[in-house]
KOLNURO-50857 format. One record per residue: residue number from 0; residue in one letter; chain; z, x, y of N, C-alpha, C in turn. Coordinates in steps of 0.1 Angstrom, whole numbers, plus 5000, padded with zeros to 4 digits. Layout:
N
r i = NUM	aa = A	ch = A	n.w = Z	n.u = X	n.v = Y	ca.w = Z	ca.u = X	ca.v = Y	c.w = Z	c.u = X	c.v = Y
...
***
This chain:
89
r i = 0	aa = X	ch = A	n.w = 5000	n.u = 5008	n.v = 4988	ca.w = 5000	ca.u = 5000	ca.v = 5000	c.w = 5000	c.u = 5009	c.v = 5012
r i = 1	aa = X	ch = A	n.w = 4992	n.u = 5008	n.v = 5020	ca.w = 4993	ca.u = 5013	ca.v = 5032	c.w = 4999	c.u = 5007	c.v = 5044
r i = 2	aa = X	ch = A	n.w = 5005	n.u = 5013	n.v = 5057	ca.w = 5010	ca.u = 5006	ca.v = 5063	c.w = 5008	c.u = 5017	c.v = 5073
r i = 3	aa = X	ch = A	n.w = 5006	n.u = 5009	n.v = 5087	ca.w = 4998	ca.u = 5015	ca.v = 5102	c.w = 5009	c.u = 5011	c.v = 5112
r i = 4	aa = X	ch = A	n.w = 5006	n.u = 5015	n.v = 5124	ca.w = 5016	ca.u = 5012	ca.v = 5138	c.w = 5011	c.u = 5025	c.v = 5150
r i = 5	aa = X	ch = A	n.w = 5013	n.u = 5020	n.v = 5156	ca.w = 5007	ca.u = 5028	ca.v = 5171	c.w = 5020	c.u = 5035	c.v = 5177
r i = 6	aa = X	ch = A	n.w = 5016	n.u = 5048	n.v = 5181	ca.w = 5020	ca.u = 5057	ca.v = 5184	c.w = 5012	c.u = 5060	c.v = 5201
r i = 7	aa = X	ch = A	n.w = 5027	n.u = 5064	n.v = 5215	ca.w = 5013	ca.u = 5067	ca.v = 5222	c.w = 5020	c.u = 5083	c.v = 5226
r i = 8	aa = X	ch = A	n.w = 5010	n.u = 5089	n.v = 5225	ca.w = 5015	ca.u = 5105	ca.v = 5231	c.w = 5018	c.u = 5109	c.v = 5243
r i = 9	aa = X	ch = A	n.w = 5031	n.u = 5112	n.v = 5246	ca.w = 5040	ca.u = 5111	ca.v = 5256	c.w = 5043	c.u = 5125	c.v = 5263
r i = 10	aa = X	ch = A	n.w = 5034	n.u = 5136	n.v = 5253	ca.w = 5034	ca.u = 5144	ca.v = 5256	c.w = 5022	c.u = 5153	c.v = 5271
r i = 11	aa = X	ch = A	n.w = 5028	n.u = 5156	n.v = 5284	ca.w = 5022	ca.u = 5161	ca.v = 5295	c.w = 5006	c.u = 5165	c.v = 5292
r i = 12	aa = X	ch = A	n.w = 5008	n.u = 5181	n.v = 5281	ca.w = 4995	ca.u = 5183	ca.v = 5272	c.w = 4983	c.u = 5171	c.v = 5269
r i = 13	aa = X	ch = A	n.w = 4988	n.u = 5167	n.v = 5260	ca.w = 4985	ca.u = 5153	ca.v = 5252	c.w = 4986	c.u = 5161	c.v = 5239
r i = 14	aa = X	ch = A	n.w = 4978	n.u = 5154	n.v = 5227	ca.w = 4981	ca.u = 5161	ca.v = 5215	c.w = 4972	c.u = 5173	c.v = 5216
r i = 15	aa = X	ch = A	n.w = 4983	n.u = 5185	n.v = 5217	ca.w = 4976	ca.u = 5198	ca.v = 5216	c.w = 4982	c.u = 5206	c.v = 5204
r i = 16	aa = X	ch = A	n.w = 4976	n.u = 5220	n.v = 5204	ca.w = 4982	ca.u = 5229	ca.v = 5191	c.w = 4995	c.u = 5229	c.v = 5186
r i = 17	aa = X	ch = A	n.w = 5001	n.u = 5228	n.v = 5200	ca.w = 5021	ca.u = 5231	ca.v = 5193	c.w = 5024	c.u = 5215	c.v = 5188
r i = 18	aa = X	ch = A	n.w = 5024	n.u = 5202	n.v = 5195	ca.w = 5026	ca.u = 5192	ca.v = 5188	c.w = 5021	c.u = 5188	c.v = 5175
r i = 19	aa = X	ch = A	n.w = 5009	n.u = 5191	n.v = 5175	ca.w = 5000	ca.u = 5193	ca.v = 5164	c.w = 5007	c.u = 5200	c.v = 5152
r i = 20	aa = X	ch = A	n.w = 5012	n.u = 5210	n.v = 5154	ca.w = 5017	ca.u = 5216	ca.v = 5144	c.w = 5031	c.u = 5216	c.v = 5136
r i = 21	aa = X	ch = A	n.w = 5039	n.u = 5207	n.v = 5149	ca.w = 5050	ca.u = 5200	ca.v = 5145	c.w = 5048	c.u = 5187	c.v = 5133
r i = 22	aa = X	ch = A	n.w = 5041	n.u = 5179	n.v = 5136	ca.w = 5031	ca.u = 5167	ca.v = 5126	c.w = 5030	c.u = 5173	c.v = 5119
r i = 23	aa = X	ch = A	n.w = 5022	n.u = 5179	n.v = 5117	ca.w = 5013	ca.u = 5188	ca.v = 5101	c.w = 5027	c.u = 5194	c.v = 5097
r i = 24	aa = X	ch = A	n.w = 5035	n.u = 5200	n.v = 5099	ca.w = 5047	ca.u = 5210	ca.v = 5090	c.w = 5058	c.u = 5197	c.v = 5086
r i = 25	aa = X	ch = A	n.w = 5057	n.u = 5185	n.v = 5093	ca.w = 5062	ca.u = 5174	ca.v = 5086	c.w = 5057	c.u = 5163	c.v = 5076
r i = 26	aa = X	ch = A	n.w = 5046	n.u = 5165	n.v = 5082	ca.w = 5038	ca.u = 5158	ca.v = 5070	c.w = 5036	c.u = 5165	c.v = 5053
r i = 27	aa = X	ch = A	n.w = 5029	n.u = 5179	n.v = 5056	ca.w = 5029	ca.u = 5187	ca.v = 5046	c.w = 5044	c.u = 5190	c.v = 5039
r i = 28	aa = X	ch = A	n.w = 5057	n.u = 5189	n.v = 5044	ca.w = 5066	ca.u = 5194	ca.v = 5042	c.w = 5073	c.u = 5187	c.v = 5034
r i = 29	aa = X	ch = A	n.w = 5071	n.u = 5168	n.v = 5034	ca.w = 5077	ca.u = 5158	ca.v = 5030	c.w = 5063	c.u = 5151	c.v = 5020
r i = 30	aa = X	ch = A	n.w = 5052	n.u = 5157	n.v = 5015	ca.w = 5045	ca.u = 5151	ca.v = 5009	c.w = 5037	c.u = 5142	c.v = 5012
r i = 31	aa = X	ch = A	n.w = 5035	n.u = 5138	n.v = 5025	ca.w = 5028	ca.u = 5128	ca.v = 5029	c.w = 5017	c.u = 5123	c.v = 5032
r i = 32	aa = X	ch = A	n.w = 5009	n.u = 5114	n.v = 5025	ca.w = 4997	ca.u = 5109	ca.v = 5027	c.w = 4989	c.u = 5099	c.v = 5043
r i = 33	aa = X	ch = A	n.w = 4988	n.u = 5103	n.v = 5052	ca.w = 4985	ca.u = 5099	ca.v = 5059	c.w = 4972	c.u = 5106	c.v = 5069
r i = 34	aa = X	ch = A	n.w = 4968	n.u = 5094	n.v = 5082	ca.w = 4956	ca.u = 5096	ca.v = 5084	c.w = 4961	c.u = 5091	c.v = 5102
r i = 35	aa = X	ch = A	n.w = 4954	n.u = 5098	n.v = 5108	ca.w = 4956	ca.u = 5096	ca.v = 5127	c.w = 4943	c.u = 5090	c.v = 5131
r i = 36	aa = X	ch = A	n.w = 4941	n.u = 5077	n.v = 5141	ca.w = 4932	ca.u = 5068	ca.v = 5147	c.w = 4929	c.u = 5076	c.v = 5158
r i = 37	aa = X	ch = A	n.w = 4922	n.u = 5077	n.v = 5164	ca.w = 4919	ca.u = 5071	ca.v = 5184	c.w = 4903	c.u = 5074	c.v = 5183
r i = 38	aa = X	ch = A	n.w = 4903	n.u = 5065	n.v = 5192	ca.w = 4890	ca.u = 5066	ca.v = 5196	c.w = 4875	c.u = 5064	c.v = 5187
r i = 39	aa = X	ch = A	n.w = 4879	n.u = 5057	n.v = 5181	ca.w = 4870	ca.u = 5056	ca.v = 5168	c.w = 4870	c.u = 5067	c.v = 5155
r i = 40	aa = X	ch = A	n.w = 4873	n.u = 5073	n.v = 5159	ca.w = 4879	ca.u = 5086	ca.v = 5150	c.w = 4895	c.u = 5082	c.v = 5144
r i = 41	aa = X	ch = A	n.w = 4891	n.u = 5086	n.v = 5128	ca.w = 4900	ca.u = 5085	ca.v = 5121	c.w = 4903	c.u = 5102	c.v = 5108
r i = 42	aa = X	ch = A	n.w = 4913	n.u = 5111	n.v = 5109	ca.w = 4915	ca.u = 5119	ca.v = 5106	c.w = 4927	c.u = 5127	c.v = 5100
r i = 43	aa = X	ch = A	n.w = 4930	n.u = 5135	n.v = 5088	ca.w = 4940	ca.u = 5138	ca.v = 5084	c.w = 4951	c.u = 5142	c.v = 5090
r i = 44	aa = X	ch = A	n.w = 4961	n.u = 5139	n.v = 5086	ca.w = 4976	ca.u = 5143	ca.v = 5092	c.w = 4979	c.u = 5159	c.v = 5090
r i = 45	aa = X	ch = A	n.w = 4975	n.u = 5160	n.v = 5078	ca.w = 4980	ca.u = 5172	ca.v = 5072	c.w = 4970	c.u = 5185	c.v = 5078
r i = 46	aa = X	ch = A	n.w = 4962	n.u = 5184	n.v = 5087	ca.w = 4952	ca.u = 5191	ca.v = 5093	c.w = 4950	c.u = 5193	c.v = 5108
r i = 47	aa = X	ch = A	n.w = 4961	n.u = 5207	n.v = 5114	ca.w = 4959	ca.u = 5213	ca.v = 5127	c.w = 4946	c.u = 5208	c.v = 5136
r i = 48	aa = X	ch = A	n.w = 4935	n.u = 5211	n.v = 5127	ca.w = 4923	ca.u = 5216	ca.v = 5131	c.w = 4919	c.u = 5195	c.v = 5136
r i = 49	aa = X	ch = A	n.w = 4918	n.u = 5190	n.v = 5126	ca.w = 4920	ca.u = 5177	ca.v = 5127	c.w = 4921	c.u = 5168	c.v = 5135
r i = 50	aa = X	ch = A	n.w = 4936	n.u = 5169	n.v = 5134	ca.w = 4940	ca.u = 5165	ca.v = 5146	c.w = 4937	c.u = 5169	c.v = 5157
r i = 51	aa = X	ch = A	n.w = 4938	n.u = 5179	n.v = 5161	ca.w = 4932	ca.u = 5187	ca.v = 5176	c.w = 4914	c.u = 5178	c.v = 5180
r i = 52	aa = X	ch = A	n.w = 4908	n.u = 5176	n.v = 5167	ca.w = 4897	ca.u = 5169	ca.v = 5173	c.w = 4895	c.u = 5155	c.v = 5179
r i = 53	aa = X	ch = A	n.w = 4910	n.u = 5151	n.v = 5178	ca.w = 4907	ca.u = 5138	ca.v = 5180	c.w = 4910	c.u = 5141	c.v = 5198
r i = 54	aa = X	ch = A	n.w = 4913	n.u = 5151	n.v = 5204	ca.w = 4914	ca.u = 5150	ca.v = 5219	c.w = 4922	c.u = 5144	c.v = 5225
r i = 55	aa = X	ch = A	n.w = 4933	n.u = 5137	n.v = 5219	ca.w = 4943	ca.u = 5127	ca.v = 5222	c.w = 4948	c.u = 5131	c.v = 5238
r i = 56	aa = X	ch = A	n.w = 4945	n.u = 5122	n.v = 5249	ca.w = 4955	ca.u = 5128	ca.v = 5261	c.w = 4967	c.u = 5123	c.v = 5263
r i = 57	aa = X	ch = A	n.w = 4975	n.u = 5127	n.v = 5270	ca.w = 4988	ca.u = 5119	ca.v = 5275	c.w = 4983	c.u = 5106	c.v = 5275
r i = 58	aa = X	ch = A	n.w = 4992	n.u = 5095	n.v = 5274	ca.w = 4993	ca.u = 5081	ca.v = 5274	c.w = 4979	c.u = 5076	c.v = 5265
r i = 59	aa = X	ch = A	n.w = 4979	n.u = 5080	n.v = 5253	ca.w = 4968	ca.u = 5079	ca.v = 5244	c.w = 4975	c.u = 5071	c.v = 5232
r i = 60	aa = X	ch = A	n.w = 4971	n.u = 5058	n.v = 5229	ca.w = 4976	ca.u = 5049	ca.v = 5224	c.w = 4971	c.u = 5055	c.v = 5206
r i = 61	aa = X	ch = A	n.w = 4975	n.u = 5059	n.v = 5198	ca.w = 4971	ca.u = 5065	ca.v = 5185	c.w = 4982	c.u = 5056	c.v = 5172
r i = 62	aa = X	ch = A	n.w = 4965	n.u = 5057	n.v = 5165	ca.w = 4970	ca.u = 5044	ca.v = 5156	c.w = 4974	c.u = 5055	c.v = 5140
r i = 63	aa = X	ch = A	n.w = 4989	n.u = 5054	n.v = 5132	ca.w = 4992	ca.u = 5055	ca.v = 5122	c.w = 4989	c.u = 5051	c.v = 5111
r i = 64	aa = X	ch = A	n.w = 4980	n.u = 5058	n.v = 5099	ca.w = 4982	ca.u = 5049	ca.v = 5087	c.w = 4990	c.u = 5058	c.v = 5075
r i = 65	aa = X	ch = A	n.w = 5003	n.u = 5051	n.v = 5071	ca.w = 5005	ca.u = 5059	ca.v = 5058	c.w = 5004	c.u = 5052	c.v = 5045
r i = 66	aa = X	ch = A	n.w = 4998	n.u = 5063	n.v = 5033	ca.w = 5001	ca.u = 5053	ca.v = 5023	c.w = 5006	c.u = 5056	c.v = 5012
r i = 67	aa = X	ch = A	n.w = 5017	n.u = 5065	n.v = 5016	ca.w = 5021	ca.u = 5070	ca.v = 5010	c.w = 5039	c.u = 5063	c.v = 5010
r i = 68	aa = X	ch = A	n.w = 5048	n.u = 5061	n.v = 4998	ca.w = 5061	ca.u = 5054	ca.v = 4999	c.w = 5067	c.u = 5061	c.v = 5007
r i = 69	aa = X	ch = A	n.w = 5078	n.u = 5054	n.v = 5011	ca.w = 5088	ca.u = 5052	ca.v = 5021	c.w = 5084	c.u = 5052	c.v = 5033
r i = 70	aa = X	ch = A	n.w = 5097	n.u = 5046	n.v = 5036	ca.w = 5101	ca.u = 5037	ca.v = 5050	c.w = 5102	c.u = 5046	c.v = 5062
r i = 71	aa = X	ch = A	n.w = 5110	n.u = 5055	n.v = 5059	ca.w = 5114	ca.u = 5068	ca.v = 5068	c.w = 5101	c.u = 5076	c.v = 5073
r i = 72	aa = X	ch = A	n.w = 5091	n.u = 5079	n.v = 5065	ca.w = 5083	ca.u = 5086	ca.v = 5072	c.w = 5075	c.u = 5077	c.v = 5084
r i = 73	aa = X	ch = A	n.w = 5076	n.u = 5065	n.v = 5086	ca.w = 5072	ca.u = 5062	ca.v = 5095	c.w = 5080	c.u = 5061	c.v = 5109
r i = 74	aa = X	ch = A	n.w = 5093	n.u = 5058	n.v = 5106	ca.w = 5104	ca.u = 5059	ca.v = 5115	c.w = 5103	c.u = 5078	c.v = 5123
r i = 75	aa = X	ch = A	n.w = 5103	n.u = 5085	n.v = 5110	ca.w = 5102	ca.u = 5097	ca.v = 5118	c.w = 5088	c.u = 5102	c.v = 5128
r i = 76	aa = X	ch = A	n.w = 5077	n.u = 5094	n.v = 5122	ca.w = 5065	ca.u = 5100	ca.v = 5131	c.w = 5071	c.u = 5093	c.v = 5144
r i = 77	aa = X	ch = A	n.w = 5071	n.u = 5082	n.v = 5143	ca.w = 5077	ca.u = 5074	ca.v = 5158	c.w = 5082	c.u = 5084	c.v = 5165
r i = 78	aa = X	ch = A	n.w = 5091	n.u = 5086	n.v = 5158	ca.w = 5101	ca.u = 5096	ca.v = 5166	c.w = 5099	c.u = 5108	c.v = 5173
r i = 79	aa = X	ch = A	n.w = 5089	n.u = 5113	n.v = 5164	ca.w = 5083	ca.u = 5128	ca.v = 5166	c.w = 5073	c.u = 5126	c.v = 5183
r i = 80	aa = X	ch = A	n.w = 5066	n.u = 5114	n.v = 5184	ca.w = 5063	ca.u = 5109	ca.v = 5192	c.w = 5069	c.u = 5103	c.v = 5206
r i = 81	aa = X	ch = A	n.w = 5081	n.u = 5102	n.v = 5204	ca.w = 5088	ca.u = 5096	ca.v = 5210	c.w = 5092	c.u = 5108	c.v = 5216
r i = 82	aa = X	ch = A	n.w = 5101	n.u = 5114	n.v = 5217	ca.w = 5109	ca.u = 5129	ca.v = 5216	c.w = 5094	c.u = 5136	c.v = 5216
r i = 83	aa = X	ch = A	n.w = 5086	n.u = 5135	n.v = 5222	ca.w = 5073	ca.u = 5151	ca.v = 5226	c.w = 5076	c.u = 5157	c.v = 5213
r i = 84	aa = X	ch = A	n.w = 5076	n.u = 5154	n.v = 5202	ca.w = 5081	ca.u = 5168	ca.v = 5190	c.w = 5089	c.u = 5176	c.v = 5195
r i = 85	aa = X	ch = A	n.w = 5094	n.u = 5175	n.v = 5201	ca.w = 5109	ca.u = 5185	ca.v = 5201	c.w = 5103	c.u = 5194	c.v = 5216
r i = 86	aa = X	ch = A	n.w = 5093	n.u = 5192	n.v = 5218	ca.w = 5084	ca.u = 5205	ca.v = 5229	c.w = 5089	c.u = 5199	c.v = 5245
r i = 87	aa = X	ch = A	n.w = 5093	n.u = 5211	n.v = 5249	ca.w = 5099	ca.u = 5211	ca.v = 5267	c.w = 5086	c.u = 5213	c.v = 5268
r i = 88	aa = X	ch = A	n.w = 5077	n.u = 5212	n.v = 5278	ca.w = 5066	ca.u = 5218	ca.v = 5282	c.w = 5068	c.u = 5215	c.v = 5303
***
C-alpha cells in the first residue's frame, strides 16, 4: 500500500545538496521505499543526484509517496521538512 502527503520546502536554499543528503542518509538508513513529486517529475528518495533534479525552490509544495510499512517514516520526512533538516543556513 502506498501512502502520499505534501511536503513544502522551508528551506532559504530550496532543496539543495546538504538537505538532500539529509533525506537520502534517512531514507537509505531506515530501508525505505519511496519516491519525491514536483513539478511533473517524479523521483527516487534514495538518490542525491535525483532529488537535486527536481530543482525544488523554497516554498515548493513536494508531494510524498511511500510504500514502504510504517507509520513513522512519514511523520519523520514531515519533520525533516519542517525543521530545514537540521540545516542553519
Amino acid at each position: 500500500m502506498t501512502s502520499s502527503f505534501i511536503v513544502t520546502v522551508q528551506n532559504k536554499g530550496g532543496l539543495h545538496a546538504r538537505p538532500c543528503g539529509v533525506l537520502v542518509q534517512y531514507i537509505v538508513a531506515n530501508n525505505i521505499n519511496a519516491k519525491l513529486g514536483y513539478a511533473g517529475k517524479e523521483v527516487d528518495a534514495d538518490s542525491i543526484l535525483d532529488l537535486l533534479s527536481l530543482c525544488a525552490p523554497n516554498g515548493a509544495e513536494i508531494t510524498v509517496y511511500i510504500s514502504s510499512p510504517g507509520a513513522d517514516a512519514g511523520q519523520h520526512i514531515s519533520a525533516l521538512f519542517i525543521n530545514q533538516f537540521g540545516l542553519s543556513e
